[in-house]
N, C-alpha and C positions, 0 to 999 in steps of 0.2 A: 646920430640915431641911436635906437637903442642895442647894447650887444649882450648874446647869448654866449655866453661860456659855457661849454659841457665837460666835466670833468668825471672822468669812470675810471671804476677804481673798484679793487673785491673787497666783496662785504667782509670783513671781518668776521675771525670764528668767532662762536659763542664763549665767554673766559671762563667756562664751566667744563666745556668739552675735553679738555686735556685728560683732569680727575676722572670726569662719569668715565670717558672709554678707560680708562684702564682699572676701573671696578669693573665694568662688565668683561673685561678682557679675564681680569682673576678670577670671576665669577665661571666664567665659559672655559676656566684652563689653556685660554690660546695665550701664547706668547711670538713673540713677532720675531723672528732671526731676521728677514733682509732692514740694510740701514737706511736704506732709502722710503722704504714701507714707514720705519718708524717714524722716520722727521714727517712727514706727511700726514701721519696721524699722531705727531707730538706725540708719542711714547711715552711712559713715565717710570713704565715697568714696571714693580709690581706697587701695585695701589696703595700711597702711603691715609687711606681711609680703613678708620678701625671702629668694630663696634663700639669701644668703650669710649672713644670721639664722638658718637653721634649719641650714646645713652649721656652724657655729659652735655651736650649741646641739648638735648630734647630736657635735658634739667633746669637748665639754666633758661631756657626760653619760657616753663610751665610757671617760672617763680618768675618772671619779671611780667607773664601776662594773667599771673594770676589776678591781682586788683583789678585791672578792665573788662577780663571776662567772669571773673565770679569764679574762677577754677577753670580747669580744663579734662578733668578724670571721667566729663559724660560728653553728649553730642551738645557742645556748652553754644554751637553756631544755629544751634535748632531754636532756641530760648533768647535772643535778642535782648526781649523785652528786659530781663533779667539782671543785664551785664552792670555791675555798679560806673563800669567806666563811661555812659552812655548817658549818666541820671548827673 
């Protein structure tokens, strides 16, 4: 006959989770003394995310979507019609 296998099992964190809490943790001034607290919340301590990473990232993303969107320095997702990467 036919058989039913159930297998459960935890969902997996999110792979982003680690980084966002510990900008928000640097962000909000908390830091975590107990060690058990930390592995629980994968700790990272203090947030290796730095402005000059993300203005560098927001660079490098304006120049590689520039050809498809026509730019991005207005509400460039308002104008569709527009985008040369579309035509």
């Amino acid at each position: 006959g036919n058989v039913i296998e159930t297998i459960e099992f935890e969902a997996p964190m999110h792979a982003a989770q680690p980084l966002i809490q510990s900008i928000v943790n640097e962000l909000r001034g908390v830091d975590i003394d107990d060690e058990e607290e930390r592995q629980q919340q994968h700790y990272l301590g203090k947030s290796p995310a730095r402005a000059e990473n993300a203005i560098r990232t927001s660079e490098v993303l304006d120049a590689i979507l520039n050809s498809y969107y026509g730019g991005r320095h207005d509400e460039f997702w308002t104008r569709p019609e527009s985008w040369p990467g579309l035509k």
